[in-house]
N, C-alpha and C positions, 0 to 999 in steps of 0.2 A: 765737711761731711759729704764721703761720693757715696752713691745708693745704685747700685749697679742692677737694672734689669733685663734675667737672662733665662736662657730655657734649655732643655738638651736638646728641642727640635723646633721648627720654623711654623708658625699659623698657631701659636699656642696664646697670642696675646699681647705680646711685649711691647710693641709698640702701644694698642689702647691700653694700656696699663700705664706706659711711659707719658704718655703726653695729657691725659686727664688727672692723673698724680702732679706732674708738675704744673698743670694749670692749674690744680687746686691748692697746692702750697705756695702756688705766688701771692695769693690772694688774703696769704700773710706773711711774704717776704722776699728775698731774692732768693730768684730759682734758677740755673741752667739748665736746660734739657740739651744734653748731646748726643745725636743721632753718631753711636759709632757702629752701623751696620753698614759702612762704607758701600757696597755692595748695591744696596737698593735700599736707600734712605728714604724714608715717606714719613719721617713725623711732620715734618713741613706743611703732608697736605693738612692736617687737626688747627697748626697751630699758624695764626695772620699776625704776619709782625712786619716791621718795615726793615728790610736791607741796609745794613750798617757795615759790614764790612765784606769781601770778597777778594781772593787770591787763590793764583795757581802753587800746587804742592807738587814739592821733585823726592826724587830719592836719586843717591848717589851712585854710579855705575863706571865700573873702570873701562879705558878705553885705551888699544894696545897702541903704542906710539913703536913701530917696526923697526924704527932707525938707532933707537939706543937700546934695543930689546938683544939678548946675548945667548938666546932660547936655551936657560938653565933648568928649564921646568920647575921651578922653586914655585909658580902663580901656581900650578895646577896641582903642587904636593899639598899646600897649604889651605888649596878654596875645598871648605865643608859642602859644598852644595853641589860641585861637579858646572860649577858655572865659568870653568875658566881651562881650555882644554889648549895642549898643544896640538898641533895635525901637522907633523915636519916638520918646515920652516913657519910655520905660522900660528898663530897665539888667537882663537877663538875667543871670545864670550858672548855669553849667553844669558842677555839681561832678564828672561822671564825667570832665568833660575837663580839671578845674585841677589842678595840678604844686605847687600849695601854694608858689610861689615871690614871692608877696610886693608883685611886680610892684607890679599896679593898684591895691594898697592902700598902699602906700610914695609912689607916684609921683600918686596922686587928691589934686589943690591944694584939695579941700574934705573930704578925710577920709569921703567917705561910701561907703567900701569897708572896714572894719573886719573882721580876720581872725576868724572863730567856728571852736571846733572841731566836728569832725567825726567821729564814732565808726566807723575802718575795721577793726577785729581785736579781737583778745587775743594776749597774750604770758603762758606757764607757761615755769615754771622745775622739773625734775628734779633730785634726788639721790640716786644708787645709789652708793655706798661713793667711792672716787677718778674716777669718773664724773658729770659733769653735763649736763642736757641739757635746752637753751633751744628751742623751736619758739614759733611764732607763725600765725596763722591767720586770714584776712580771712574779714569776714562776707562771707554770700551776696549778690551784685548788685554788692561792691565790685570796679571793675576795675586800679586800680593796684596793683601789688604792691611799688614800686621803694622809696615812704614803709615800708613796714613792713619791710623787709627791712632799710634801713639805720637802724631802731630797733632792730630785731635784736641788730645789729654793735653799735650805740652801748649796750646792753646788757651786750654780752656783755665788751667794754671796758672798761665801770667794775665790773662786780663780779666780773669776773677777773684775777688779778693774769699780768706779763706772762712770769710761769713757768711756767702753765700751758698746755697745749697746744691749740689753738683748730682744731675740725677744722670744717668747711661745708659742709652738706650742700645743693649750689645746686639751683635751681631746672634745668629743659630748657633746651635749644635754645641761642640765640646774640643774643637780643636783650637788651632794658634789664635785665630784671631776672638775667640772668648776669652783666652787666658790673657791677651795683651788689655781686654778693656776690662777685665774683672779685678786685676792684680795690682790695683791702686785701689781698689772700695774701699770703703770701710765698709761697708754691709753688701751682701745681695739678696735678691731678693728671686728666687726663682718661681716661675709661672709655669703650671704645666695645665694638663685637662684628663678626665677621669674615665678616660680610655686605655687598656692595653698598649697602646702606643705611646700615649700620656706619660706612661706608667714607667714604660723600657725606658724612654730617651731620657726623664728626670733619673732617673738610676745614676745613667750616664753624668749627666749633671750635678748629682749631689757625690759622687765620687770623684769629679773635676775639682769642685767647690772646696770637698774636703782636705784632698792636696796640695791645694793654695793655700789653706790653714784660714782662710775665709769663716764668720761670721755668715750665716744664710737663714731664711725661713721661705716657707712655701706659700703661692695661692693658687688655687684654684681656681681656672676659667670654668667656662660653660656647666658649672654644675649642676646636675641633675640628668646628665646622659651618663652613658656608658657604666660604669659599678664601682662598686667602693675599694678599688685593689687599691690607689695612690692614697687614699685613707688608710686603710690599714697596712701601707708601708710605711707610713708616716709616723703612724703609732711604734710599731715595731723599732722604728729607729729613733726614736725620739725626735724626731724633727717638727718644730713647730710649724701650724698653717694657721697663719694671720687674718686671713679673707678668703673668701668662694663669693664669685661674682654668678650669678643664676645665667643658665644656658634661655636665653628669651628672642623671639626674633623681633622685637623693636630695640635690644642692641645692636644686630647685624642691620637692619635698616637704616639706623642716627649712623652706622661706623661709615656703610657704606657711599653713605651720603657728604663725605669727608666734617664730620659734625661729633662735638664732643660730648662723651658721654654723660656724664655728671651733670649737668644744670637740669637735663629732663626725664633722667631716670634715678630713680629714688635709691632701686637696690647697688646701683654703682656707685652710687654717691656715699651711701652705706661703708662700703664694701673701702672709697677710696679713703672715707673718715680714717677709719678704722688703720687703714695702713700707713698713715699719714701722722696717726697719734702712736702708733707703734715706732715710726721713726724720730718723731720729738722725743721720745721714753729713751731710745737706742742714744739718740746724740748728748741728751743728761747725762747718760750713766761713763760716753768716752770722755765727758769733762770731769 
């Protein structure tokens, strides 16, 4: 069972949603929380576990070898990204722009595009009792996040077996790097807030969702500001919302404090029941 939490826009909650959901379902099973907001992972700060594993992650990048290269331009016909450029006698690349797919190296009739790695992150691994918790992190200057996010997943795959509960803690917004951690869920679960803002970016997002032919339902953060538009878009499209977590400033207090919500506020705890029996109902009905 993966349970993808995601949003169309960033500060809407996803992380306190992700890491007090999965602290609360360990507490009857095995759970993984994988931070794939590669970008700027902080479910770490919520969750104290002890370090169990740790390694450097690469993505593959071709590297022009001059001496058996016959400059046919076939690299630069062939590369989708514009990452692989002749300039005369010479064979550019341009690793912030290559997709690591193979292309110009598979298809070069003299081999002189051979893949090197290329060192874009690290991956640690957590364990806090029936809680585990995988994050990963690109170095500074690296701009793809799509490679490290699905070594993530391919991770989280092989050293969890498929009883245990796999929650996804995604990245923002609506481009590549949601679609790469959304599109193995079996459910998602989108989080927005009840603001015009709230309002546009889930748009976005329940139109992403829809396309990936995704299962989804809504919650609502901080309810009780801004107005009921995300309610009654919600209606309008039949889209179910599971929980509304109340807009209270001893959330933002306990959150700020790197401290989980659940054990000292009642309505989160509510709010996490509630989604939490919603997901045991979902994974019945896939068996």
């Amino acid at each position: 069972m993966k349970i993808a939490i995601a949003s169309g826009k960033g500060g809407t909650g996803k992380t306190t949603l992700s890491t007090n959901l999965a602290a609360f379902m360990s507490q009857f099973g095995q759970v993984v929380l994988a931070d794939l907001d590669v970008e700027e992972p902080n479910s770490g700060l919520f969750i104290n576990g002890e370090l169990i594993h740790q390694e450097d992650t690469y993505k593959m990048i071709p590297e022009w070898d001059k001496s058996r290269c016959e400059l046919c331009g076939n690299c630069q016909a062939v590369c989708n990204f514009n990452a692989v450029l002749q300039m005369g006698k010479t064979i550019m690349v341009f690793p912030q722009l290559c997709h690591g797919c193979y292309a110009c190296s598979e298809l070069c009739p003299t081999g002189s595009l051979p893949m090197k790695q290329k060192k874009m992150g690290e991956l640690r691994s957590f364990r806090a009792d029936n809680l585990s918790l995988v994050e990963s992190r690109l170095i500074v200057g690296e701009e793809q996040a799509v490679p490290l996010i699905r070594q993530t997943i391919d991770f989280v795959d092989t050293n969890f077996s498929e009883e245990v509960t796999q929650i996804f803690d995604a990245p923002p917004g609506t481009s590549c790097p949601v679609i790469e951690a959304t599109r193995d869920a079996d459910l998602v679960v989108l989080i927005t807030e009840p603001t015009p803002f709230g309002l546009h970016d889930l748009k976005l997002a329940v139109e992403t969702i829809r396309q990936l032919e995704k299962k989804f339902v809504v919650v609502v953060n901080r309810h009780g500001i801004g107005d009921d538009g995300v309610d009654h878009y919600c209606r309008e499209e039949n889209i179910r919302v599971i929980a509304r977590i109340p807009n209270d400033r001893k959330i933002a207090e306990t959150y700020s404090r790197g401290e989980l919500l659940y054990p000292t506020i009642p309505a989160v705890r509510s709010a996490v029941e509630t989604i939490a029996d919603y997901i045991g109902e979902f994974k019945r009905e896939l068996k």
